[in-house]
N, C-alpha and C positions, 0 to 999 in steps of 0.2 A: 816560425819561419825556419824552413829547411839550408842549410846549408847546399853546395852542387856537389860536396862530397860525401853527403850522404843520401842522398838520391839514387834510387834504383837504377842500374843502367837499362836501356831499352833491352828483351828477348831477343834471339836470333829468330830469323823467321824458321826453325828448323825444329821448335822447338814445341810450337803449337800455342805459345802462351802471348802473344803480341795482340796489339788492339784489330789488327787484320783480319782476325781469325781466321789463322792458316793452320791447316791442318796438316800435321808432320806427318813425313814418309812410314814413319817405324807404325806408324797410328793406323796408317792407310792399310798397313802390311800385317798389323794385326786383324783387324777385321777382314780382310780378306782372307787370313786364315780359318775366321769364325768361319764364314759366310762358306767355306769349302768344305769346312768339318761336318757343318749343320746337313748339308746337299748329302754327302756322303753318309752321313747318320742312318737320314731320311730314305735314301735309297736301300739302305742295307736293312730299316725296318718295312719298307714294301717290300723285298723282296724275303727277307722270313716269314713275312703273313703270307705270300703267293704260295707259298713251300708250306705253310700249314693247312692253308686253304686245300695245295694239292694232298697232302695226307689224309685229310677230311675226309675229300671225294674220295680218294683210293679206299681207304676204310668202309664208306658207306656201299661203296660196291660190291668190296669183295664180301660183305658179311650183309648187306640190303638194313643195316640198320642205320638210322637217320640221326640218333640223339649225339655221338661223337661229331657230327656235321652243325648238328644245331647250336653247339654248345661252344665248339672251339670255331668254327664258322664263323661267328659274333666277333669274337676276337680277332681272328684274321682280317677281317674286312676292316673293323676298328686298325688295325693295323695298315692295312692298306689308304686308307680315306681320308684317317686323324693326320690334320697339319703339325701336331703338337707330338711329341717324345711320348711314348709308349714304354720301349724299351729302355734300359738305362744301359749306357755304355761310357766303358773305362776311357774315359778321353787324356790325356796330357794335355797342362793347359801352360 
């Protein structure tokens, strides 16, 4: 049998931890940081596959050989397509 003075006091709803399950500001305010970081990741690796893809093409034109296209082309596209981190980038967390 517990005594009422040692009983837990109820969480602040601020805190995330309450039987409401409310989910606190700072919480909301990290993953919106994920969810920005990830988009911009994502963007910055489609756009260095676009820019290898175009080196590719510039390569296989001015020299009409195809295996620098074939070879780093896979990668590029993989680059461009893959939902998933290719590149690793130095993030702050």
């Amino acid at each position: 049998m517990e005594s009422t003075a040692i009983k837990l006091a109820p969480e602040s709803s601020t805190s995330g931890l309450t039987d409401n399950n409310v989910i606190s500001l700072s919480a909301i305010r990290k993953h919106q940081r994920a969810v920005r970081r990830h988009r911009n990741n994502m963007i910055k690796q489609r756009l260095m596959g676009l820019g290898l893809l175009a080196i590719c093409w510039i390569i296989r034109v001015m020299t009409g050989d195809c295996l620098m296209l074939l070879i780093f082309g896979m990668i590029a596209l993989d680059m461009l397509l893959n939902p998933k981190y290719i590149m690793k980038f130095n993030v702050k967390e």
